[in-house]
KEMI-236612 format. One record per residue: residue in one letter; x, y negated, z of N, C-alpha, C, O in turn. Coordinates in steps of 0.001 Angstrom, whole numbers, padded with zeros to 6 digits, always signed. Atoms other than C-alpha are relative to their C-alpha. Example, Ala and Ser with C-alpha at 12.3 -4.5 7.8 and 13.67 -1.06 7.14 Angstrom:
2
A+000890+001190+000000+012300+004500+007800+000900-001200+000000+001936-001181+000665
S-000820+001190-000060+013670+001060+007140-000770-001090+000730-000261-002198+000899
//
This chain:
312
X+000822-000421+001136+129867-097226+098879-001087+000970+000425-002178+000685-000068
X+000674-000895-000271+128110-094228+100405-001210-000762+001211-002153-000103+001650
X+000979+001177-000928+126118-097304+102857-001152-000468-001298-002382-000486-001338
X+000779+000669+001299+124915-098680+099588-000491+001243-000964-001110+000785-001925
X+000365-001155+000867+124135-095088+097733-001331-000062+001196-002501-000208+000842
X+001372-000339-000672+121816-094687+100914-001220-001340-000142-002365-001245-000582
X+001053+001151+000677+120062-098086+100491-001195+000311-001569-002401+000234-001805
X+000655-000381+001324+119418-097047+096899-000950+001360+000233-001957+001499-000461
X+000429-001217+000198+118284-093803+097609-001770-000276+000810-002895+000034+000419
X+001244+000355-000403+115772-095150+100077-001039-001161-000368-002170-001396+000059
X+001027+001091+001061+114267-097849+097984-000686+000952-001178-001804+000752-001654
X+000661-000552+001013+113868-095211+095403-001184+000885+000873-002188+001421+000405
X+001191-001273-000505+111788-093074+097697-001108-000778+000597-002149-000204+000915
X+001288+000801-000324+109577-096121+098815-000364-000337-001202-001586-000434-001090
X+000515+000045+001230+108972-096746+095292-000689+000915-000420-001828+000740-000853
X+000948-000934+000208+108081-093464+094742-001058+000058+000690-002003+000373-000033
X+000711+000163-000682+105969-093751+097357-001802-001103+000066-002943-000948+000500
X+001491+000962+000553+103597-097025+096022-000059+000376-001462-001143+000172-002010
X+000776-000773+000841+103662-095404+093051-000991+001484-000206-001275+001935-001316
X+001042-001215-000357+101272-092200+094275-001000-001155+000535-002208-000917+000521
X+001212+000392-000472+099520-094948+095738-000762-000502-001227-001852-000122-001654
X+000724+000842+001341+099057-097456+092590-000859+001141-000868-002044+000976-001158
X+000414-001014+000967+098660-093960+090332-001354+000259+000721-002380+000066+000069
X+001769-000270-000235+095427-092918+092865-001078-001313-000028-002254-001184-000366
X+000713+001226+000346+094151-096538+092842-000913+000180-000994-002138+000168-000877
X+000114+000461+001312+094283-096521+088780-001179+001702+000124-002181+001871-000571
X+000916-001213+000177+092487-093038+089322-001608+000124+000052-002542+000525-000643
X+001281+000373-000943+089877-093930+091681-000633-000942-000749-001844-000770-000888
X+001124+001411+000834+088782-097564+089397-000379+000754-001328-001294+000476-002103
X+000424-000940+002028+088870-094883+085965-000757+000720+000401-001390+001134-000571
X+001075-001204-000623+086647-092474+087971-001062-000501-000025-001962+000000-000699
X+001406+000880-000146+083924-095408+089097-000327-001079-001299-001353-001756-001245
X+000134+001046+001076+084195-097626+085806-001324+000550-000980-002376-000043-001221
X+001240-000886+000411+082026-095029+084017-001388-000444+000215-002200-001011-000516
X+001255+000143-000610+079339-095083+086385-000302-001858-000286-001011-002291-001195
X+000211+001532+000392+079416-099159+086525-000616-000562-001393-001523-001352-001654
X+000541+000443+001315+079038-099503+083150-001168+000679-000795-001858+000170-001678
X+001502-000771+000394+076312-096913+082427-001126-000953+001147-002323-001070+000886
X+001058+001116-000782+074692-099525+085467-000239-000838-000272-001338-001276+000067
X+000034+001448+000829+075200-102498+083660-000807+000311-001280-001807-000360-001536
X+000912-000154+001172+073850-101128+080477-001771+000491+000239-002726+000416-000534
X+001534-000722+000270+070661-099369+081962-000658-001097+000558-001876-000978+000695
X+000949+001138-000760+069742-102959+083739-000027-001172-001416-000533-002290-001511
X-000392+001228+000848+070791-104627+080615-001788-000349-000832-002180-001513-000917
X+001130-000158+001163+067124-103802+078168-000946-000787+001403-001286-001955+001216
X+000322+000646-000886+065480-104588+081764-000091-001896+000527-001083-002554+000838
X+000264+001192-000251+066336-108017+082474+000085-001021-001560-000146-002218-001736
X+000346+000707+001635+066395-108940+078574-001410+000037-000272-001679-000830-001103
X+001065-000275-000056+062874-107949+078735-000715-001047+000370-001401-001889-000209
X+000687+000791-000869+061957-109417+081698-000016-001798-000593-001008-002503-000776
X-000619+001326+000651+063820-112847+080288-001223-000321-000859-001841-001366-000655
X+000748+000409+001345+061491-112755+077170-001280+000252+000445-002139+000255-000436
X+001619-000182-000435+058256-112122+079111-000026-001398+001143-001000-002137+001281
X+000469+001326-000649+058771-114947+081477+000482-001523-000879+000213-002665-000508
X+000088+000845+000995+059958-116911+078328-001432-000408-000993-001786-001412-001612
X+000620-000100+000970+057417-116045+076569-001272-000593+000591-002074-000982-000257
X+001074+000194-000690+054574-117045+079633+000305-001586-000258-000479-002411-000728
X+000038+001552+000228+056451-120432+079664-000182-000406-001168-000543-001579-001265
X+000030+001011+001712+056380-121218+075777-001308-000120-000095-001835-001232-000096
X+001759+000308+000552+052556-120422+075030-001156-000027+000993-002305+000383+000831
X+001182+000579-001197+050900-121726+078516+000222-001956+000005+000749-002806-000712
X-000266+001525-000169+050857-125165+079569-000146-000223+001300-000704-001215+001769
X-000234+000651-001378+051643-124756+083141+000809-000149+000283+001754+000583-000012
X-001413+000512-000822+053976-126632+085107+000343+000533+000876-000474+000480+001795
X-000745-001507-000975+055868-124095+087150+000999-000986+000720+001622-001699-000066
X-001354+000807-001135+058432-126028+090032+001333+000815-000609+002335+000109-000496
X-000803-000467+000178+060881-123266+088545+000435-000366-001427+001589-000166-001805
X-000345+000160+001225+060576-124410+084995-000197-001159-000421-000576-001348-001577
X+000137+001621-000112+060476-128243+085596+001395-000061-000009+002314+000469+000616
X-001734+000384-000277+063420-129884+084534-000110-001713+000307-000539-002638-000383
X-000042+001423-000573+063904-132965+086678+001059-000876-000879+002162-000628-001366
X-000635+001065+000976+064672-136140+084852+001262-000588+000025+001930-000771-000993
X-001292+000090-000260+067721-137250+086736+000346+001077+001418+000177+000957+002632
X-000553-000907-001540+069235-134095+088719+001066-000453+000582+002018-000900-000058
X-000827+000605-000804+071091-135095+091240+001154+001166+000743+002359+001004+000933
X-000846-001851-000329+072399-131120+092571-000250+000951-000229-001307+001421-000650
X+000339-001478+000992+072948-128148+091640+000541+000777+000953+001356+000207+001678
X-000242-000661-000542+073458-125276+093400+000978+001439-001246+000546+001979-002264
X-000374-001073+000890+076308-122573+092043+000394+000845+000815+000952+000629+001891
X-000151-000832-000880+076388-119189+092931+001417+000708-000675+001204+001049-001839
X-001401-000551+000088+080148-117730+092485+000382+001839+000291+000490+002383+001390
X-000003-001762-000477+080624-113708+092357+001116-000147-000296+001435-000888-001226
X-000998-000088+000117+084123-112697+093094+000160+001508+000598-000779+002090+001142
X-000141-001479-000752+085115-109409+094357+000137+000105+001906+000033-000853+002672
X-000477+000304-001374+085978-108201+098007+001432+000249+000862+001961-000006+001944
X-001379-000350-000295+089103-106668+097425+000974-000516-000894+000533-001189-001826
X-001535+000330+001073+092808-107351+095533+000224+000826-000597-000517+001800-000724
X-000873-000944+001143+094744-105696+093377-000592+000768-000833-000590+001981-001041
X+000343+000152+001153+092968-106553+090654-000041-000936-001085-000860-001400-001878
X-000890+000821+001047+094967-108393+088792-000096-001611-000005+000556-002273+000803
X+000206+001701-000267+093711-112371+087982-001674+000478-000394-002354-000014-001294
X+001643+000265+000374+090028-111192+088058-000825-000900+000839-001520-001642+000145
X+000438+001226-001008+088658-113443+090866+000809-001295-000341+000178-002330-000558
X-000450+001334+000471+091050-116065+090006-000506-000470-001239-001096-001551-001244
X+000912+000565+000965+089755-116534+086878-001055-000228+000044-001279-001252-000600
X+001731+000041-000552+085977-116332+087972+000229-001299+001100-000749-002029+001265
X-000412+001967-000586+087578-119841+090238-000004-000695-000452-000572-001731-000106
X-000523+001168+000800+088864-121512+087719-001108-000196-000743-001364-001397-000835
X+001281-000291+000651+085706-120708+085752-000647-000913+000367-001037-001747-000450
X+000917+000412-000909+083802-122145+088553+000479-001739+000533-000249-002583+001056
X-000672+001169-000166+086207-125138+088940-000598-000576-000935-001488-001409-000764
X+000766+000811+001182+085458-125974+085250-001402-000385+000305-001901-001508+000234
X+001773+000384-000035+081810-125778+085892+000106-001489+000615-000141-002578+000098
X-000073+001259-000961+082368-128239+088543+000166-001199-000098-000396-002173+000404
X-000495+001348+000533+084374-130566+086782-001274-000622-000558-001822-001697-000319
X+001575+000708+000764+081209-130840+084602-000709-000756+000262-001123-001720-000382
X+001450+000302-000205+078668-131294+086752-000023-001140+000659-000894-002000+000528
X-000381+001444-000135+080311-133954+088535+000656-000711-000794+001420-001485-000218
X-000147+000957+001098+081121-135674+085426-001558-000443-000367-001829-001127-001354
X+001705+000130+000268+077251-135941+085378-000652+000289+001013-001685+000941+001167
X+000540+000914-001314+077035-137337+088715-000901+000843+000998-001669+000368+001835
X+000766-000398-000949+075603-134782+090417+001166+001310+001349+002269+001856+001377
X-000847-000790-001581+076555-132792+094069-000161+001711+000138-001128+002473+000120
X+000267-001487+000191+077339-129450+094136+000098+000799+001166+001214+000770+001684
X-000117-001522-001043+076436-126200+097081+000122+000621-000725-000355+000669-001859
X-001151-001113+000310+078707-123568+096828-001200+001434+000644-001555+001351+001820
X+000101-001172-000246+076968-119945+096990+000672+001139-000269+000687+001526-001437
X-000840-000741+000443+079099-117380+097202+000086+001771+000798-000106+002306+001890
X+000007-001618+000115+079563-113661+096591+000993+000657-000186+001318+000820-001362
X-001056-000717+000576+082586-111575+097068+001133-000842+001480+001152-002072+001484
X-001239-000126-000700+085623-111684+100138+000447-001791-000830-000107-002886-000729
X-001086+000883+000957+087998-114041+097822-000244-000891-000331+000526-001851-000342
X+000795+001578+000459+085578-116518+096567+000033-000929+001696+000252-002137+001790
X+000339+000327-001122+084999-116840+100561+001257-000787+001013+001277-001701+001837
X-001112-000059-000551+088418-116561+101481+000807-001966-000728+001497-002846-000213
X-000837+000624+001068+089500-118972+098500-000364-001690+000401+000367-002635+000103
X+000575+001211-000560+086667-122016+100535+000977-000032+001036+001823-000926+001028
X-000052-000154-001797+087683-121198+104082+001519-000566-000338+001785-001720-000002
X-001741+000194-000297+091730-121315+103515-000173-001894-000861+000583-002751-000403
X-000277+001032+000509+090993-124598+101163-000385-001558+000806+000077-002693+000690
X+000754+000792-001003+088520-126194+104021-000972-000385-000872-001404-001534-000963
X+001501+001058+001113+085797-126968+101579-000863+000911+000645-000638+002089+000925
X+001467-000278-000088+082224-126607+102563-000535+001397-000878-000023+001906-001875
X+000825-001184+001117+079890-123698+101176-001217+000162+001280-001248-000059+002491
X+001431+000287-000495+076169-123240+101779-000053+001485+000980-000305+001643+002174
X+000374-001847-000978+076080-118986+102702+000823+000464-000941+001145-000179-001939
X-001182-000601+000538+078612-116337+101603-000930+001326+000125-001748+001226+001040
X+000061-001354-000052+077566-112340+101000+001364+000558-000529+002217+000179-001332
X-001502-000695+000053+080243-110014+101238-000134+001524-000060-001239+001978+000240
X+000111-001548-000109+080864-106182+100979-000646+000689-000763-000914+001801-000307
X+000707-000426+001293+079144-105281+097924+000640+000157-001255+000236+001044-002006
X-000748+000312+001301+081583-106254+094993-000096+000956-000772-000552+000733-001894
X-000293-000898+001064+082196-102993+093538-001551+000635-000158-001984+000613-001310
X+001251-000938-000007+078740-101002+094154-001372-001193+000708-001782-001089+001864
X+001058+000826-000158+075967-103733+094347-001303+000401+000043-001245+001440-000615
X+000706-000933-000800+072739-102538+095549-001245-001773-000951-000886-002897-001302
X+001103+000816+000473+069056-104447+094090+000094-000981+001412+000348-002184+001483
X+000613+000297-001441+068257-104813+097954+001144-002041-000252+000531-003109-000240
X-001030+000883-000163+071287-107688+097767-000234-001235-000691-000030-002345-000198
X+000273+000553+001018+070245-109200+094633-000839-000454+000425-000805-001638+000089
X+001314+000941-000280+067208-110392+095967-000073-000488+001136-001051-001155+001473
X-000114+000825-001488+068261-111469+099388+001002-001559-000730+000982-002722-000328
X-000943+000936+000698+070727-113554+097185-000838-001029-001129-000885-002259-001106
X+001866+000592+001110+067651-114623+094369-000587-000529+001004-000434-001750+000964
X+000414+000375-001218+065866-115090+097744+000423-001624+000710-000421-002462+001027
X-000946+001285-000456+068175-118104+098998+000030-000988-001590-000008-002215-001671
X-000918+001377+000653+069179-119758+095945-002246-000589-000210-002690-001698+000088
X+001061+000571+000282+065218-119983+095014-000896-000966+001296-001705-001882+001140
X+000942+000905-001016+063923-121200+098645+001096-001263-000369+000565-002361-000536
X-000346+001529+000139+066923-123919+097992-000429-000875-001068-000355-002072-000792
X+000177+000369+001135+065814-124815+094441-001776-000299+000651-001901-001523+000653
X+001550+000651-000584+061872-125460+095916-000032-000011+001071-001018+000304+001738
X+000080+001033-002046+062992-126924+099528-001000-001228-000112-001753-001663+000760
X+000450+001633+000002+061765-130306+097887-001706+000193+000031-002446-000707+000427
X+001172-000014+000439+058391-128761+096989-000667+000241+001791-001635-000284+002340
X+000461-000717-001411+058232-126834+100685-000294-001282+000542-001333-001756+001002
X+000205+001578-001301+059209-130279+102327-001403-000402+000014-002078-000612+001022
X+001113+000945+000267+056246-131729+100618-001285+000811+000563-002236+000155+000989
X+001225-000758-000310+053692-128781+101501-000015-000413+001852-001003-000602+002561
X+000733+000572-001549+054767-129813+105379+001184+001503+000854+001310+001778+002048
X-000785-001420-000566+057296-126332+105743+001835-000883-000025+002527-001666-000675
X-001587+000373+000027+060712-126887+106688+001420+001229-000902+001789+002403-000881
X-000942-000481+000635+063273-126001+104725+001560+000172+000263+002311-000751+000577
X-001776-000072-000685+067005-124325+105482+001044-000480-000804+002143-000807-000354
X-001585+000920+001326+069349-125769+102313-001174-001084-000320-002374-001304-000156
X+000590+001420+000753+069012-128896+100558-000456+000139-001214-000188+001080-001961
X+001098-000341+001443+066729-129374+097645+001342-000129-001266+002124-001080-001274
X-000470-000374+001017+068580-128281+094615-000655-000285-001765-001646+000386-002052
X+001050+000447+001075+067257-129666+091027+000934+001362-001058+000327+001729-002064
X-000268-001329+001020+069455-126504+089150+000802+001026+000541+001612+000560+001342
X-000877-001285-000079+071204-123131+089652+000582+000768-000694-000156+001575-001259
X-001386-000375+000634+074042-121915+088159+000480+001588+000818+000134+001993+001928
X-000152-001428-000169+075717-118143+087967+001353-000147-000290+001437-000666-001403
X-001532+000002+000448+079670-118085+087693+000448+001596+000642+000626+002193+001704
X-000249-002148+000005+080397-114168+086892+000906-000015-001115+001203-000945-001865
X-000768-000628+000879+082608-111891+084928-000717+000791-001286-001519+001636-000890
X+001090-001029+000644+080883-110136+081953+001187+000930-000696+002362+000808-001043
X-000358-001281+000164+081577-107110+081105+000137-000011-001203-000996-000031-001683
X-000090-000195+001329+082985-106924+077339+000500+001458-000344-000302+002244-000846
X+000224-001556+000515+084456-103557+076713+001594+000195+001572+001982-000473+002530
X-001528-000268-001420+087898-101934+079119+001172-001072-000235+001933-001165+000728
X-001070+000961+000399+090355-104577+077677-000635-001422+000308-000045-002388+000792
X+000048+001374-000200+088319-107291+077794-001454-000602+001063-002610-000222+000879
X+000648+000511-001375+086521-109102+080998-000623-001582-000360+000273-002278+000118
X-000035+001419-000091+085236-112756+080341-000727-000680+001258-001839-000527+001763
X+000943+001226-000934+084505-115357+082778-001534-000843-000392-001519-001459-001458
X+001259+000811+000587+080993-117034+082254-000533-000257+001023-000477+000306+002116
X+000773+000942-000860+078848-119593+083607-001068-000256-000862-001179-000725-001995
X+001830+000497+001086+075063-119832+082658-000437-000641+001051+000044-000474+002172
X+001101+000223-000731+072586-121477+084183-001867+000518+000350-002898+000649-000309
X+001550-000759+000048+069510-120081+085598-001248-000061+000469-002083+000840+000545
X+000865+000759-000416+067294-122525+086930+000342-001154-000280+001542-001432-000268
X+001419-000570+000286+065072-124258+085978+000064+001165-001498+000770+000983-002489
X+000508-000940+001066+064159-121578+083529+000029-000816-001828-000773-001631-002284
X-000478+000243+001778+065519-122209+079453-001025+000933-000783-001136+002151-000919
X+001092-000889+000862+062855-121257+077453+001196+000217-001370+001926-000698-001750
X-000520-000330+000832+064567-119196+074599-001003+000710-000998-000633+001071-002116
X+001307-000627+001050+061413-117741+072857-001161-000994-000791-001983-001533-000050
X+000328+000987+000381+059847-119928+070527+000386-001224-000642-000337-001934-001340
X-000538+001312+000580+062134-122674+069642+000336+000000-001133+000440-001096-001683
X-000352+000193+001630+063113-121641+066118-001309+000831-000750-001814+001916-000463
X+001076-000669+000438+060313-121395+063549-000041+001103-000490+001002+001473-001028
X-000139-001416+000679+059049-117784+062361+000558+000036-001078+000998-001039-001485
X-000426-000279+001713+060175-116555+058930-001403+000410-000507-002242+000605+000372
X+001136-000210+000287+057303-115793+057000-000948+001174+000356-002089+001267+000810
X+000917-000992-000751+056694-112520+057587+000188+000924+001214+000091+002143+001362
X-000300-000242-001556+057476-112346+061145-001461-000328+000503-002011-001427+000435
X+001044-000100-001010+054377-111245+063247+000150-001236+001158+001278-001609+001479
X-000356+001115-001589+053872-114106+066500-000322+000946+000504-000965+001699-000229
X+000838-001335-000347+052997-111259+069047-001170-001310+000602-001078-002505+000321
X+000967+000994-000369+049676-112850+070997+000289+000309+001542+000925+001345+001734
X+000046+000127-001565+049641-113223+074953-001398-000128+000792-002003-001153+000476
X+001065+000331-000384+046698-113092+076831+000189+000397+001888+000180+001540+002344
X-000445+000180-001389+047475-114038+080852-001132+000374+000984-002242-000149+001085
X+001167-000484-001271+045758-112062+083876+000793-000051+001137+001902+000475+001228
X+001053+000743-000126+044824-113607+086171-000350-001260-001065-001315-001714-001678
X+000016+001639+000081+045995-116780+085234+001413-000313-000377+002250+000184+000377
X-001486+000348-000091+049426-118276+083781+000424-000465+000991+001623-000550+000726
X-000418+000887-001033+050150-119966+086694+000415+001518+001231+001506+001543+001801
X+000108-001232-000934+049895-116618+088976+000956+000877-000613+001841+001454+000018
X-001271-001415+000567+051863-114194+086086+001247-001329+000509+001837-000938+001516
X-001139+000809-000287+054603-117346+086548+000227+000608+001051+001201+001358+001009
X-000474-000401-001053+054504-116415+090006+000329+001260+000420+000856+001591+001482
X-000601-001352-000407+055197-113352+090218+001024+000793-000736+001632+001843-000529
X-001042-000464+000994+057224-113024+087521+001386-000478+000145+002353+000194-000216
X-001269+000942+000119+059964-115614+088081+000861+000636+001208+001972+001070+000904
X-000614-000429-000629+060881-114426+091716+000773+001681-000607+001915+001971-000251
X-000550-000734+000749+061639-111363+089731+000767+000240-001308+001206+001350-001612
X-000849-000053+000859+063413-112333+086691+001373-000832+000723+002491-000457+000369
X-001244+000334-000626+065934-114403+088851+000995+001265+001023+002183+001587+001035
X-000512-001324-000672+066413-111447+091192+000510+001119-000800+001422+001801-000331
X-000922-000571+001055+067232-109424+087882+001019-000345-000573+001962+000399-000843
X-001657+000360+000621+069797-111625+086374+001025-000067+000976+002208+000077+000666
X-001062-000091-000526+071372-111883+089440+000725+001509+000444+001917+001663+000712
X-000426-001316+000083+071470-108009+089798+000916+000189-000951+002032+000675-000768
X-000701-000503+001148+072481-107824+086325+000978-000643+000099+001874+000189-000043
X-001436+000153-000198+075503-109910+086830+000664+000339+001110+001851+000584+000896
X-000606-000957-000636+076388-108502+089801+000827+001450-000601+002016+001735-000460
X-000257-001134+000674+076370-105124+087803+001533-000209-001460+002580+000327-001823
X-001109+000634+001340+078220-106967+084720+001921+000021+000919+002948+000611+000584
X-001410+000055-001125+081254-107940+087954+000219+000885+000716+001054+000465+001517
X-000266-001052-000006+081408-104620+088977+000914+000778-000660+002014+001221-000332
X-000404-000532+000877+081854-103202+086137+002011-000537-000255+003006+000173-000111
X-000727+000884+000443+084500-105984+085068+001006+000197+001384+002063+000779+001138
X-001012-000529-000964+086322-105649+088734+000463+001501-000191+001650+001607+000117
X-000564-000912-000180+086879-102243+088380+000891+000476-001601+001839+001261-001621
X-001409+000466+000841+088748-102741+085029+000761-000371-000121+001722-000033-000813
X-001235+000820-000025+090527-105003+085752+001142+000520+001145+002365+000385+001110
X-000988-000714-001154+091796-103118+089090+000494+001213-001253+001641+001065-001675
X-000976-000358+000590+092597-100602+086770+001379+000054-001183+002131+001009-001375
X-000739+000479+000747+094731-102164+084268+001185-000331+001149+002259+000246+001317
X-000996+000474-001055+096410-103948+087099+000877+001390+000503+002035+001503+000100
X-000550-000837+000004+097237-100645+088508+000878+000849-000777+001868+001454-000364
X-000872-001007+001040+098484-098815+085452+001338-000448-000405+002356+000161-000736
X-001937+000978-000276+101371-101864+085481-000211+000243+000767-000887+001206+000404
X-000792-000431-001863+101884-101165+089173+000875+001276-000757+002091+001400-000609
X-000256-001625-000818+102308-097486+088528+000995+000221-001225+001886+001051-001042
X-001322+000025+001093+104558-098083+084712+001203-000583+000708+002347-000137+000620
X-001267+000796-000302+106502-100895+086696+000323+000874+001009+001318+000318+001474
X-000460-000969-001143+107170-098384+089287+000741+000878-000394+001868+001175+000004
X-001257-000729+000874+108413-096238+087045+001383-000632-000178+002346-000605+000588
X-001214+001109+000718+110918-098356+085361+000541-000557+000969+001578-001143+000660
X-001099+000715-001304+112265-099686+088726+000472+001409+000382+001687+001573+000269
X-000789-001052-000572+112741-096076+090151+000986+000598-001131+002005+001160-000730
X-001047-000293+000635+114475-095292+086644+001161-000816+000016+002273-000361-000253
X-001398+001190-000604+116812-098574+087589+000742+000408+000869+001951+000608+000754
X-001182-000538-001300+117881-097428+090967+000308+001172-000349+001239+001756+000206
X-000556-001672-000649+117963-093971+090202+001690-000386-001299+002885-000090-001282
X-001473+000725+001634+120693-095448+086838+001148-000626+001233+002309-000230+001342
X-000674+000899-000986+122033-097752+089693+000967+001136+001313+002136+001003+001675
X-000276-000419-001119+122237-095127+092581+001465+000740-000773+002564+000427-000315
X-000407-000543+000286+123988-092517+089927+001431-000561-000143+002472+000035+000132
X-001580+000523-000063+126817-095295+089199+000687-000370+000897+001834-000776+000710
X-000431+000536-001220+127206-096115+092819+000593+001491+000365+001811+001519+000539
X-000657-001563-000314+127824-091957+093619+001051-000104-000975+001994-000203-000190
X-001182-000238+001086+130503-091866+090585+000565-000660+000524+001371-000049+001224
X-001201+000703-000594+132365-094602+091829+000246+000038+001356+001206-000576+001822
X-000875-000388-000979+132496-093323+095075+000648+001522+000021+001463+001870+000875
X-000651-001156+000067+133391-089920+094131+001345-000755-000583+002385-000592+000055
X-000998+000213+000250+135756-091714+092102+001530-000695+000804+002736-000683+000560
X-001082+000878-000992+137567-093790+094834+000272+000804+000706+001427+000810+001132
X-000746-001173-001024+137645-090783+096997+001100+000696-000742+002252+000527-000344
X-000869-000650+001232+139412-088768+094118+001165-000887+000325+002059-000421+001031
X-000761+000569-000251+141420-091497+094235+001301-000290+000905+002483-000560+000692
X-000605+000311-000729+142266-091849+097297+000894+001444+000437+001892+001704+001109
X-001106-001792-000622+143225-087844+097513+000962-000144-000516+001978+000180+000100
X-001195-000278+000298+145526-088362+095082+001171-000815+000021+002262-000768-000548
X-001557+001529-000544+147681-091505+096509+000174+000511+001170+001255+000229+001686
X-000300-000308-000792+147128-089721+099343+001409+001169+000320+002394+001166+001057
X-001286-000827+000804+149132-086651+097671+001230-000124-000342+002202+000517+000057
X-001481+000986+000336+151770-088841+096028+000611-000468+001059+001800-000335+001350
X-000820+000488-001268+152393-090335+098919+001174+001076+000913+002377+000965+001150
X-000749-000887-000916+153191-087234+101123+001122+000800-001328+002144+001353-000921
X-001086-000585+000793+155209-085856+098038+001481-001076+000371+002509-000811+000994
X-001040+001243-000162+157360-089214+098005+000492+000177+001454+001695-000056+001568
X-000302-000028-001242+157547-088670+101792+001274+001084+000328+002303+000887+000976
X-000343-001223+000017+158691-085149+101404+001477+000140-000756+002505+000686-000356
X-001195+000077+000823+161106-085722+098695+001306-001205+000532+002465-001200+000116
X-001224+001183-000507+163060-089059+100724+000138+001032+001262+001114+000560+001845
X-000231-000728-000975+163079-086351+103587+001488+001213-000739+002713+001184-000613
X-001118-000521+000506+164939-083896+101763+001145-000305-000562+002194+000325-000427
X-001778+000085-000243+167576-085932+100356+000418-000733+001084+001620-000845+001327
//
């Protein structure tokens, strides 16, 4: 019994032990969640902006932009996948898979071929161990995402989305021509709740314009310098490079909630197991105090009985 009291005793003290860890974990993701989400909100008016100014160039021009051409039969699509870089955070990358699975199912239900871009350890980890293909991977950013990143990442998916145009100018191109681009992220809803989402973000969805005014709704007016064709250009490499910031910022946010939830069960279930063994250890000490007790006093009886067939 006293073999098995020590077992218990030292399970309870490695328990105690990942629970100081889980408890600074849950500390450390409630410390940075703050900040994340004051980042997500101050990029949020920013790329809603931006959205409705390069919406607003495509609705009332009449130029044909390569970014806001929607090809008649697309044939691929390019999706970019943000996942985190670390664990123990609960099913937040797994869900942002399955997310990304669905997409998939889709798009090849409508015959077209899909490159994998991907962002985040796990998403990377989740190709490599499965053996599936993927176009380029960034890594090491997940929690604290940086602009600089966002646009090396905007950067790629847009030279693949106008390879076909480069080919044709006579430039060689490093991915295959892409006719759409896709975003599979976490958005940020409040500390309880995380959702998976998949938008698309090429070619460019005009959202300004399509439902008629009300009466006395102002149109604002637009007047393009140089040239629509020129604000397009300079505008678009920068509203893609914002949404992908901004969901970056959104999966930030959303990873470091979800690590702490995850943690706060680590560090309850930790509890509740060390109150088990320590319940467990306490009835394992009683019943060996009790068998010793025991045994003193058969031991006792005995030498009495011994004592007493001696004397008569």
């Amino acid at each position: 019994m006293a073999v098995s009291l020590r077992e218990y005793r030292a399970r309870i003290k490695s328990t105690e032990s990942m629970k100081k860890i889980t408890r600074a974990m849950e500390l450390i993701a409630a410390s940075r969640i703050i900040k994340a989400q004051q980042r997500a909100q101050q990029a949020a008016p920013y790329a809603r902006e931006l959205t409705r100014a390069v919406s607003a160039v495509a609705t009332f021009s009449n130029v044909d932009h390569p970014l806001t051409r929607e090809e008649e039969n697309p044939k691929r699509a390019a999706v970019l996948v943000i996942t985190s870089d670390r664990g123990l955070a609960g099913a937040y990358s797994s869900s942002v898979l399955k997310e990304a699975e669905r997409l998939a199912g889709r798009l090849r239900d409508e015959g077209k071929e899909i490159d994998w871009f991907l962002a985040g350890r796990k998403s990377e980890a989740y190709f490599k161990f499965r053996e599936r293909p993927f176009v380029e991977s960034w890594t090491g950013f997940s929690d604290q995402p940086t602009y600089d990143k966002a646009a090396e990442i905007g950067k790629a998916l847009i030279e693949a989305f106008l390879a076909d145009s480069a080919e044709q100018q006579g430039e060689e191109a490093r991915y295959e021509d892409v006719d759409e681009v896709h975003i599979v992220y976490t958005r940020f809803r409040s500390m309880l709740v995380q959702e998976p989402t998949a938008v698309r973000l090429l070619p460019l969805e005009v959202v300004e314009g399509e439902e008629p005014p009300e009466e006395d709704e102002l149109l604002p007016l637009y007047e393009f310098e140089p040239s629509a064709s020129q604000v397009l250009d300079g505008l678009l490499p920068q509203y893609v490079q914002s949404r992908i910031f901004y969901s970056l910022l959104q999966a930030a946010a959303s990873e470091l909630a979800a690590r702490q939830k995850a943690m706060k069960a680590a560090t309850d279930n930790a509890d509740e197991l060390i109150k088990k063994l320590t319940r467990i250890a306490n009835q394992a000490r009683q019943a060996g105090i009790t068998q010793e007790i025991s045994e003193i006093v058969g031991g006792v009886n005995a030498l009495a009985d011994a004592q007493a067939a001696a004397n008569d």
